[in-house]
ZAMARGU-4260 file (C-alpha; in steps of 0.2 Angstrom, whole numbers, plus 5000, padded with zeros to 4 digits):
<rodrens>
0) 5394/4495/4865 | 5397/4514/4861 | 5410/4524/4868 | 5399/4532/4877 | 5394/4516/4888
5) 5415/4513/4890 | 5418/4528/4899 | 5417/4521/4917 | 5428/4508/4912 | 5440/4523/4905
10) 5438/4528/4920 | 5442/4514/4932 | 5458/4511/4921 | 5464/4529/4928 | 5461/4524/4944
15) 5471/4510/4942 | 5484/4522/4933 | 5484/4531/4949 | 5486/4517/4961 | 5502/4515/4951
20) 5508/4532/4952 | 5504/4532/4970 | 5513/4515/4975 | 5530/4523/4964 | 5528/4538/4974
25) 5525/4528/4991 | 5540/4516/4989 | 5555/4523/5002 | 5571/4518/5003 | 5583/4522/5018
30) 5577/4539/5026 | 5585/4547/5041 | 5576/4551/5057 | 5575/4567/5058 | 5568/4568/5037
35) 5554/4555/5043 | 5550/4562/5058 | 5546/4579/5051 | 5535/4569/5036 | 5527/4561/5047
40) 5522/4574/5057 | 5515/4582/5040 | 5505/4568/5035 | 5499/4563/5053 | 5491/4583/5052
45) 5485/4585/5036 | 5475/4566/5039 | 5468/4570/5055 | 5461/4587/5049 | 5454/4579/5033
50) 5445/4563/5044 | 5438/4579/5055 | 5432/4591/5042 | 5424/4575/5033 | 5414/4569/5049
55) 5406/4586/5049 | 5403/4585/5030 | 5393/4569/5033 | 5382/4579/5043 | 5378/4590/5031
60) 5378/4577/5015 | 5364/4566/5027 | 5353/4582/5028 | 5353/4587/5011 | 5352/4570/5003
65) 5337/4569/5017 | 5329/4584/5011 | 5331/4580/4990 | 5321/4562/4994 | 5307/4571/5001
70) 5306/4587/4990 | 5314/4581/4977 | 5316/4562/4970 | 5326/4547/4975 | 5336/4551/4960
75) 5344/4566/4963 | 5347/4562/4982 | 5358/4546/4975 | 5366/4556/4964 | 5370/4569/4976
80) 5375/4556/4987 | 5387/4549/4972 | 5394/4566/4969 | 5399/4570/4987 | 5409/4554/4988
85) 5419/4556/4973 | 5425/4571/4979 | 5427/4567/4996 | 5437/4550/4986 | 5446/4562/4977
90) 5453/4573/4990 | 5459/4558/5001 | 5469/4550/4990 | 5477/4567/4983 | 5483/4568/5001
95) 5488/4552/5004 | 5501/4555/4990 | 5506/4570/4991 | 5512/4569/5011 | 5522/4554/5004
100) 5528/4563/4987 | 5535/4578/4998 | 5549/4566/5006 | 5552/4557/4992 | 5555/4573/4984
105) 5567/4580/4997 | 5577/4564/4996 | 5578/4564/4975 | 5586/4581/4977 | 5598/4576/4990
110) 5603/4560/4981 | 5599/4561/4961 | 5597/4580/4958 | 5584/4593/4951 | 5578/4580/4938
115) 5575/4567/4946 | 5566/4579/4960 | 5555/4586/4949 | 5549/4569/4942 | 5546/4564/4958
120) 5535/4581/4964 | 5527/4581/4948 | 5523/4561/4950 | 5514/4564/4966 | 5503/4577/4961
125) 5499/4567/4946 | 5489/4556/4959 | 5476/4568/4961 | 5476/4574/4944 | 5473/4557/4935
130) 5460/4554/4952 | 5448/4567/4949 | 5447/4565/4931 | 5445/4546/4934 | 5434/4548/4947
135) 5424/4559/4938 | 5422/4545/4923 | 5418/4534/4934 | 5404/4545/4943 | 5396/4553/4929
140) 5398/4538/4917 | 5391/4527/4929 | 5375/4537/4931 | 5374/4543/4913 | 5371/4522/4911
145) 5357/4521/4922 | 5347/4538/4920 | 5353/4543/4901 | 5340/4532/4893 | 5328/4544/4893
150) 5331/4564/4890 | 5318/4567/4906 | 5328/4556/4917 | 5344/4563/4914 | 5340/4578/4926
155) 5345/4567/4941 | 5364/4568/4936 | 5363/4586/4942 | 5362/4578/4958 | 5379/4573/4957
160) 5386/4589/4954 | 5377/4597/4967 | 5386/4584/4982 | 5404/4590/4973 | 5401/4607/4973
165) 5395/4606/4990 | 5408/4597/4997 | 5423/4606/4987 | 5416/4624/4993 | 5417/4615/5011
170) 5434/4608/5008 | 5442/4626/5000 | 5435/4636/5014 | 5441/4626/5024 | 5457/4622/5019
175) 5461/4639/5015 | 5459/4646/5032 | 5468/4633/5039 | 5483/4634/5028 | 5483/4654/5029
180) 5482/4656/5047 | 5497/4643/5049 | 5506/4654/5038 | 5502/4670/5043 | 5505/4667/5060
185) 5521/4658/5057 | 5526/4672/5045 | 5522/4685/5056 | 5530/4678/5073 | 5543/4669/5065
190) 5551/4680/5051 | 5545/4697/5052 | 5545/4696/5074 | 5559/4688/5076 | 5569/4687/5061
195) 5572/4666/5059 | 5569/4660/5042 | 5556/4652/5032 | 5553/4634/5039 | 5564/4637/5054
200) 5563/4623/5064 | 5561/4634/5080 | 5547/4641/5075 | 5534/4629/5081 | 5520/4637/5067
205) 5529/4629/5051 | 5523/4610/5053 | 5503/4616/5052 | 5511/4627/5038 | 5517/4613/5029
210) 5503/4602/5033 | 5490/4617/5025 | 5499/4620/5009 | 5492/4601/5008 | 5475/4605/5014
215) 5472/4620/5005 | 5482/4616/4989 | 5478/4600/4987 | 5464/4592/4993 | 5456/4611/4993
220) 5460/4615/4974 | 5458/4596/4969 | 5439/4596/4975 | 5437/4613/4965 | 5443/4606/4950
225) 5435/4592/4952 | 5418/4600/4956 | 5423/4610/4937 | 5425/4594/4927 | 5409/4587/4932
230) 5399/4603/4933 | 5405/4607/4916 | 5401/4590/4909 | 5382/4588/4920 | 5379/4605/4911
235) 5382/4602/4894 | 5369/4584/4896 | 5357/4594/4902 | 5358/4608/4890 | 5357/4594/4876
240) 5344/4586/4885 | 5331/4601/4883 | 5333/4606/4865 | 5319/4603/4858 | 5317/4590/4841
245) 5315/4600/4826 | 5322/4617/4832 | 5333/4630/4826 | 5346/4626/4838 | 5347/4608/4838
250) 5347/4609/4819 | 5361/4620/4820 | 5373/4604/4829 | 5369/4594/4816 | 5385/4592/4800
255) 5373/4589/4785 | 5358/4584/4790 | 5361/4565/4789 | 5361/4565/4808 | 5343/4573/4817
260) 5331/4569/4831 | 5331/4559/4844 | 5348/4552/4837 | 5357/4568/4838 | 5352/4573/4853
265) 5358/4556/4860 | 5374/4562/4851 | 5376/4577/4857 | 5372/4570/4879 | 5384/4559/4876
270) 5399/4569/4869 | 5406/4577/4883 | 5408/4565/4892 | 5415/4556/4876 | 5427/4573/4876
275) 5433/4569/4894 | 5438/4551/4889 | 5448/4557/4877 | 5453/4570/4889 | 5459/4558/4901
280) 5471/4548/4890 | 5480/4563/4882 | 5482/4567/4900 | 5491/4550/4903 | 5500/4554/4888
285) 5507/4569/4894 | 5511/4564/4911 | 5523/4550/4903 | 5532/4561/4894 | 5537/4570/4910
290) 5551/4555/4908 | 5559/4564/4896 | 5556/4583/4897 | 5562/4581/4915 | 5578/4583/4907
295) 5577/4603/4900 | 5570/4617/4910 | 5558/4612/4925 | 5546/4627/4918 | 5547/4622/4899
300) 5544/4604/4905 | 5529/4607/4915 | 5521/4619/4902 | 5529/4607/4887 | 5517/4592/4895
305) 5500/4602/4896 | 5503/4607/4880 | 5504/4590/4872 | 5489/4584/4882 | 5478/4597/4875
310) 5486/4594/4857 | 5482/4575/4857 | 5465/4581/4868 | 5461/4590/4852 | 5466/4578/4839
315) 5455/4566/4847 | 5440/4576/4849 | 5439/4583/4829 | 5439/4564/4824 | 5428/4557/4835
320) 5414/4573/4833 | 5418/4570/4814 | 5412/4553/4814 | 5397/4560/4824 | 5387/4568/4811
325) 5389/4583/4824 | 5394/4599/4816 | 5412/4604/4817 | 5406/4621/4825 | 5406/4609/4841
330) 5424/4606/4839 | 5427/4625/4836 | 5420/4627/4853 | 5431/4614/4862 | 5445/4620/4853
335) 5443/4640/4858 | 5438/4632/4877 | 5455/4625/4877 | 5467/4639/4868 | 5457/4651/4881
340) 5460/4640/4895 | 5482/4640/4891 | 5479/4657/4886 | 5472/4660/4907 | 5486/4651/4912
345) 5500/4662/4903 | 5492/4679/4905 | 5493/4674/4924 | 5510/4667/4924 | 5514/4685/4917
350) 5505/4694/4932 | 5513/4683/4945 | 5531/4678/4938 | 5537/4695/4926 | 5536/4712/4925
355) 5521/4715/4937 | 5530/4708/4950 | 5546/4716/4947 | 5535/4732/4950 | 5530/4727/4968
360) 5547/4719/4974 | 5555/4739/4968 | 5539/4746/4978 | 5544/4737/4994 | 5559/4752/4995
365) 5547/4765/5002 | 5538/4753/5013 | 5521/4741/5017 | 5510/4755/5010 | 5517/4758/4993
370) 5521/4739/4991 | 5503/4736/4995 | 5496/4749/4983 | 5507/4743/4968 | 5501/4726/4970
375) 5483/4729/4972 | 5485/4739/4956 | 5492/4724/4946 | 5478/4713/4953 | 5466/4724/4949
380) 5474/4724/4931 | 5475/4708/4930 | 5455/4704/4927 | 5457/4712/4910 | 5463/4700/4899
385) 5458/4685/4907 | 5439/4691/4907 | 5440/4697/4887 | 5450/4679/4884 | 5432/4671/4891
390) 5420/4683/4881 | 5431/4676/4864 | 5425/4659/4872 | 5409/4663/4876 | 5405/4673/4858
395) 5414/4660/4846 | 5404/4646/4854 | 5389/4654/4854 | 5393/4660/4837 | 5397/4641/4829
400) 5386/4630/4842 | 5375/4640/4852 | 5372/4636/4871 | 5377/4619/4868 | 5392/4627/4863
405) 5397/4636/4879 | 5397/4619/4887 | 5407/4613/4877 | 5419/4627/4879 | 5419/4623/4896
410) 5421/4603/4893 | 5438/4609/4881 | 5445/4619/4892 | 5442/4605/4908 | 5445/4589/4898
415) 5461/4588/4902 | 5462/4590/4919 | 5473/4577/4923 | 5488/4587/4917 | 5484/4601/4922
420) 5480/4596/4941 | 5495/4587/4941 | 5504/4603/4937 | 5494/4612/4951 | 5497/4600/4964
425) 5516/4600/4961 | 5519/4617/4968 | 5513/4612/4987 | 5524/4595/4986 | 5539/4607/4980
430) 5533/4618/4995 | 5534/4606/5007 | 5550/4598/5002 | 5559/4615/5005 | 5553/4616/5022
435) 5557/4597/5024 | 5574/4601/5020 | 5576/4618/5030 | 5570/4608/5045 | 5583/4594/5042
440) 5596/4604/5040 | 5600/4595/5022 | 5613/4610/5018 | 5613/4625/5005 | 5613/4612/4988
445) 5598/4603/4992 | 5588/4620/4998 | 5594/4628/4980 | 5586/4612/4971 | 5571/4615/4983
450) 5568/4634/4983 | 5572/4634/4963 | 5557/4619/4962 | 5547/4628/4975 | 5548/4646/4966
455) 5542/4637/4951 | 5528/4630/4961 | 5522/4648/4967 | 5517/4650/4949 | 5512/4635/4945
460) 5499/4638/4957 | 5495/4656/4951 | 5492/4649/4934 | 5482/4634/4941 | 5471/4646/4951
465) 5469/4657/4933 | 5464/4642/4926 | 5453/4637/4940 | 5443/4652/4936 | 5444/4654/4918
470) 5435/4636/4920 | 5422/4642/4933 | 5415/4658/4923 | 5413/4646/4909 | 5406/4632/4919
475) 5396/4643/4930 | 5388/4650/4912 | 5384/4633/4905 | 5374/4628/4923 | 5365/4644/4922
480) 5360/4640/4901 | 5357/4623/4908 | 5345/4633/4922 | 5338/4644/4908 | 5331/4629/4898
485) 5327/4616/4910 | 5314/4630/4920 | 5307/4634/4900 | 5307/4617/4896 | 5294/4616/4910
490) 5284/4632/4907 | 5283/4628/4889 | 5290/4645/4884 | 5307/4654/4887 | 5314/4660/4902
495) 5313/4679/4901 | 5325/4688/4912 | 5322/4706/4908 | 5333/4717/4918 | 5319/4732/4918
500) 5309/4720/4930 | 5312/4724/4945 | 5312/4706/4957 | 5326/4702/4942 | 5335/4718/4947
505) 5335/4713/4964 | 5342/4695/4960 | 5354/4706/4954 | 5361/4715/4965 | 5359/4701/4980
510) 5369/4690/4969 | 5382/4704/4964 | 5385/4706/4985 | 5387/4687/4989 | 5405/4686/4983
515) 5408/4703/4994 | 5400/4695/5007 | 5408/4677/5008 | 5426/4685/5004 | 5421/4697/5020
520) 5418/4680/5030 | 5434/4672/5023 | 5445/4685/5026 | 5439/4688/5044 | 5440/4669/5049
525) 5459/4669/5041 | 5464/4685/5053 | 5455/4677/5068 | 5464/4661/5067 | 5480/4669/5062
530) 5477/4680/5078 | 5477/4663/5089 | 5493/4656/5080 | 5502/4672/5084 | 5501/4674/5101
535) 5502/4654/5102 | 5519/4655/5094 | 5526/4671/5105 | 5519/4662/5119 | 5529/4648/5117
540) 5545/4658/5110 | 5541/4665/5127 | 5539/4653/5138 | 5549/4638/5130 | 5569/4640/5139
545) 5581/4641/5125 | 5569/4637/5111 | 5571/4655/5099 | 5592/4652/5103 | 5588/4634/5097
550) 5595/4624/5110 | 5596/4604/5107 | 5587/4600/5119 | 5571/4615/5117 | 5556/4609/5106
555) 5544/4617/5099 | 5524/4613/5102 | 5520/4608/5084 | 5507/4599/5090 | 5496/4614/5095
560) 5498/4626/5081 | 5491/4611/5071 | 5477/4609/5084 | 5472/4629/5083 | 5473/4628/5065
565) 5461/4614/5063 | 5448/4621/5076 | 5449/4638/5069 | 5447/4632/5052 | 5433/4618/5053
570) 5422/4631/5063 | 5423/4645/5050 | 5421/4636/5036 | 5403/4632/5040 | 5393/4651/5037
575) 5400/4653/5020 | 5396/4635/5014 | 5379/4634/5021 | 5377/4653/5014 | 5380/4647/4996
580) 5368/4633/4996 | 5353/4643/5005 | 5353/4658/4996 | 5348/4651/4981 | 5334/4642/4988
585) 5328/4657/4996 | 5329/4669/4979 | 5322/4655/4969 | 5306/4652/4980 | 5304/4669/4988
590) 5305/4679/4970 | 5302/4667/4957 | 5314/4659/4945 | 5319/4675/4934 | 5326/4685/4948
595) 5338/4669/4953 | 5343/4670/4936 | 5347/4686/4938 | 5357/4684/4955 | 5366/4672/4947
600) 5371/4683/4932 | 5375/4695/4947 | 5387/4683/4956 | 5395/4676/4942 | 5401/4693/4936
605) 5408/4700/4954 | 5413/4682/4959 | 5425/4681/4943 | 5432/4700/4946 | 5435/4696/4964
610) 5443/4679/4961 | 5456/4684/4946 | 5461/4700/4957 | 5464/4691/4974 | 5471/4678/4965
615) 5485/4685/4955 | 5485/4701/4966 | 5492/4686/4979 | 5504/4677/4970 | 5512/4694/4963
620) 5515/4699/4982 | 5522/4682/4987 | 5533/4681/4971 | 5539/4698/4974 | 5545/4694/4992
625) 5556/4680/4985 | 5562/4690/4969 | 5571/4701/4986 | 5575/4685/4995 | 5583/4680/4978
630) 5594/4697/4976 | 5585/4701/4961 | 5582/4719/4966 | 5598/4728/4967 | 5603/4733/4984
635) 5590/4721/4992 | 5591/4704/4999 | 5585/4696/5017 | 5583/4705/5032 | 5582/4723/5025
640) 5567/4734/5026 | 5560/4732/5008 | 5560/4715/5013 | 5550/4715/5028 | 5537/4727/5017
645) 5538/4714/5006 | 5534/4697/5018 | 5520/4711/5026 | 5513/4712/5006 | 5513/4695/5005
650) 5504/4689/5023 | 5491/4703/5016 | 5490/4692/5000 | 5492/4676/5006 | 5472/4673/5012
655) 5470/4684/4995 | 5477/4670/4986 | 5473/4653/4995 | 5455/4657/5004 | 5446/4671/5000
660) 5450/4670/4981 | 5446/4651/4977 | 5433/4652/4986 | 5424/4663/4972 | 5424/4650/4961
665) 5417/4637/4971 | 5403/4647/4977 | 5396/4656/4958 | 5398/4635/4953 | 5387/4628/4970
670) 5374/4642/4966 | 5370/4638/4949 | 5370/4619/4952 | 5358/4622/4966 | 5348/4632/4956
675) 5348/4618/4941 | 5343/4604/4954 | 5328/4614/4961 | 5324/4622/4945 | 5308/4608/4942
680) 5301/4615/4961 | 5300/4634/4953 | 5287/4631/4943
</rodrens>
């Protein structure tokens, strides 16, 4: 047996790594009332809205797996099938934990300290990070076994992709307007109407808050991620698949010649998902020695742990394409795919935790308007190096490997995705364990621990949305080559998208609107639901006797913010997701395949530009409304006006950041998976 053939094992053995986790992170001691009263509330939200968006999303995977068995094949619609459970998998179990990690999180800095708080955030988003990269194994190894026996066959894994990226589109929309409206309206009501603090236990908006940072950071970004890894990996078979024996390219991959053929080919389908085996293991590796870096800095030990994971990732993968026969330009591509990944990550931890910021947080003296400009300014800066970071990619990898190469730029930069989920999903856990404790009333030492692990999760998730899309223009580029030769392979010539034909220039320009477009939609849904949540909240500051004094005996309807969140949410999400799997379909059989090549070229380009700037543009503006909070600005601190410009920049941000933004990626990803899966009807 190959290695090849072990990766669904590799894969259930992470699941069984992540039960683990999940059952340290579960285990509670002694809790008082009040601590488990506002967790549960948390998790009893954050499940119903999950069991509510996913019995709409069966729906919509029962029409579409109905519709690939009658146009398609019985292949692809079990794939897809496959490929929306995973993820659906995936997301449930991220949840599960992290609603229990966010108590146990509160509790280790009440009783053990920073340390000990820190492993135990970090521990419970490990749960979703070793889960999607097992579950990923487990999916895509599984199905690599049954179809991989034959290059032709293998075009059914696409399938699989296809049901991830359609639920994770689904599931970030979603989950973005949810948590945005929440904290919007509970923003807006709460801090900047009537001056309470953040988490506030008056304000009855802060428990759906709390409960979307969950939907939206976790479960939302974990089907993203997810969606990535698999994508990149589906990509890179099917690019393999199509080269033809005997040519130029194929040639190219081999290391001397010893190698050729049919065996080389079979070589090359099988090595990323070799890659992400190897991946997953140097992720275990580096989520254990959280043991012992939790003793420095929390930010040195967080960014210490990736790095080790994408050092062992590295040393793994040279040896094992070495042994191959494959040529070590493949491992130059993997290598450059993860360097530029850490290098997305730092350049955005730069634009949303140092100077830039600093620069908005000063702006905030002279009011919303100029804190608002300055930060659009840095977000719009912010594309510049990220974008020339995946051009290096994209040229070295095409340089040393061809097309093949870009997918395995995409593979490197993915493979170890367990660390760096983990690291992602840490921040909303920190997030909620400061509200947990403002809510309690646990005292000013436990809300330092808190706030000093919840600042660091702000960038932490800035640098895990970089990442995020650093990982989506690559993946997105390796599903479109993978489009390119599967629709040649079955004309029997190349592809030509010429971009002084004009059906190619009006893909073009149709694709290059859809990122405007969906953004439009997003953005609206956010202000529509934050609109109900604010006059839900001043309603019941209103109307509630003794609730903004904070009487004992005055409660706050918690219940019903949660409720208009999860309506608002489920209903909006709906029109952008069924927008990014139409439109494709539409293009591809209206104008021909070349001009949906060309509007994926045009997505992919706006949808990246629109994802870095919204992204960093709204973690610069949330970052710099704490660096105030902080008294980091001279002369400035809670309560005064640059302040309230600043928590004004950062509501503007926050659906920038957490909706609008991640939605980008998702949606340039579903549209070029789409197009790969119908890609054989084109012709």
């Amino acid at each position: 047996m190959n290695l090849v053939d072990l990766t669904p094992v590799l894969g259930a053995a992470g699941l069984v790594f992540a039960l683990a986790l999940f059952w340290s992170v579960s285990r509670m001691g002694a809790v008082p009332d009040r601590m488990r009263e506002i967790a549960d509330a948390i998790h009893s939200g954050a499940m119903a809205f999950l069991r509510r968006e996913y019995s709409i999303l069966a729906v919509f995977v029962v029409i579409v797996t109905v519709l690939l068995y009658i146009f398609l094949n019985p292949q692809t619609a079990v794939s897809f099938i496959c490929g929306a459970l995973c993820s659906v998998v995936a997301g449930f179990v991220g949840m599960q934990s992290a609603t229990r990690a966010n108590l146990r999180t509160t509790l280790a800095a009440k009783e053990s300290g920073q340390g000990q708080a820190l492993l135990m955030a970090f521990n419970g988003g490990a749960v979703m990070g070793v889960a999607v990269a097992s579950l990923g194994l487990v999916g895509v190894g599984a199905l690599f076994r049954v179809f991989g026996g034959d290059f032709g066959s293998m075009q059914f894994i696409n399938g699989f992709a296809m049901g991830a990226s359609s639920i994770a589109l689904f599931a970030r929309v979603g989950g973005g307007i949810y948590t945005k409206a929440a904290d919007v309206g509970a923003d807006l009501v709460g801090k900047v109407e009537a001056g309470i603090p953040e988490d506030d236990p008056r304000n009855p908006g802060v428990i759906a808050d709390n409960v979307g940072d969950n939907v939206g950071d976790v479960a939302g970004m974990g089907a993203d991620i997810f969606e990535s890894y698999v994508g990149s990996i589906i990509a890179t078979i099917a690019i393999a698949a199509t080269l033809g024996v005997g040519s130029d390219a194929l040639l190219k991959l081999s290391a001397d010649g010893s190698v050729s053929g049919d065996m080389l080919k079979t070589a090359l389908t099988a090595l990323p998902l070799v890659l992400a085996g190897i991946g997953l293991v140097a992720s275990l590796l580096g989520i254990l020695s959280m043991h012992v870096l939790k003793k420095i800095d929390p930010a040195g030990a967080l960014r210490y742990s990736t790095f080790i994971s994408a050092a062992l990732f590295l040393a793994g993968g040279f040896f094992y394409i070495q042994s191959q026969g494959i040529a070590t330009g493949v491992f130059y591509s993997a290598l450059f795919g993860t360097v530029v990944g850490i290098s997305i990550g730092l350049i955005t931890e730069y634009y949303t935790a140092a100077g830039p910021v600093r620069r908005i947080a000063a702006a905030s003296k002279t009011g919303p308007a100029t804190n608002i400009i300055t930060g659009l300014a840095v977000g719009l800066s912010s594309t510049a190096l990220p974008v020339l970071a995946i051009c290096v990619a994209i040229w070295v990898s095409n340089a040393t490997a061809g097309l093949y190469g870009i997918g395995i730029a995409a593979v490197g930069m993915l493979a170890t995705v367990g660390i760096t989920m983990s690291v992602d999903a840490y921040g909303p856990i920190a997030d909620n364990a400061g509200g947990i404790s403002e809510m309690a009333g646990l005292g000013p030492e436990v809300r330092k621990i808190t706030d000093t692990l919840d600042s660091l999760g702000n960038t932490t998730a800035a640098i895990g949305k970089g990442f995020a899309i650093g990982s989506a223009a690559l993946t997105a580029l390796a599903l479109f080559s993978a489009y390119n030769q599967t629709v040649s392979t079955a004309l029997g010539e190349t592809l030509q998208i010429i971009l002084t034909d004009p059906k190619v220039v009006i893909g073009l320009f149709i694709g290059g609107i859809l990122p405007f477009f969906i953004g439009a939609l997003t953005m609206t849904s956010v202000g529509r639901a934050a609109e109900q949540m604010v006059q839900e909240i001043r309603r019941q500051f209103r109307e509630i006797p003794g609730l903004l004094e904070g009487k004992p005996d005055a409660k706050p309807d918690a219940a019903r913010c949660v409720e208009i969140s999860t309506t608002a949410a489920l209903k909006e999400m709906v029109l952008p997701g069924l927008t990014a799997v139409i439109a494709p379909v539409i293009v591809g059989f209206g104008l021909g395949p070349a001009a949906l090549g060309g509007m994926l070229a045009g997505a992919t380009v706006t949808g990246v530009l629109l994802a870095l700037m919204m992204a960093n543009a709204g973690g610069a503006w949330d970052n710099a409304k704490k660096m105030i909070e902080k008294g980091e600005i001279d002369g400035e601190e809670k309560g005064t006006e640059a302040h309230k410009a600043a928590v004004v920049g950062d509501t503007v941000g926050d659906p920038f950041k957490d909706t609008s933004g991640p939605s980008m990626n998702i949606l340039i990803k579903l549209m070029s998976v789409v197009s790969l899966v119908i890609a054989p009807l084109l012709i």
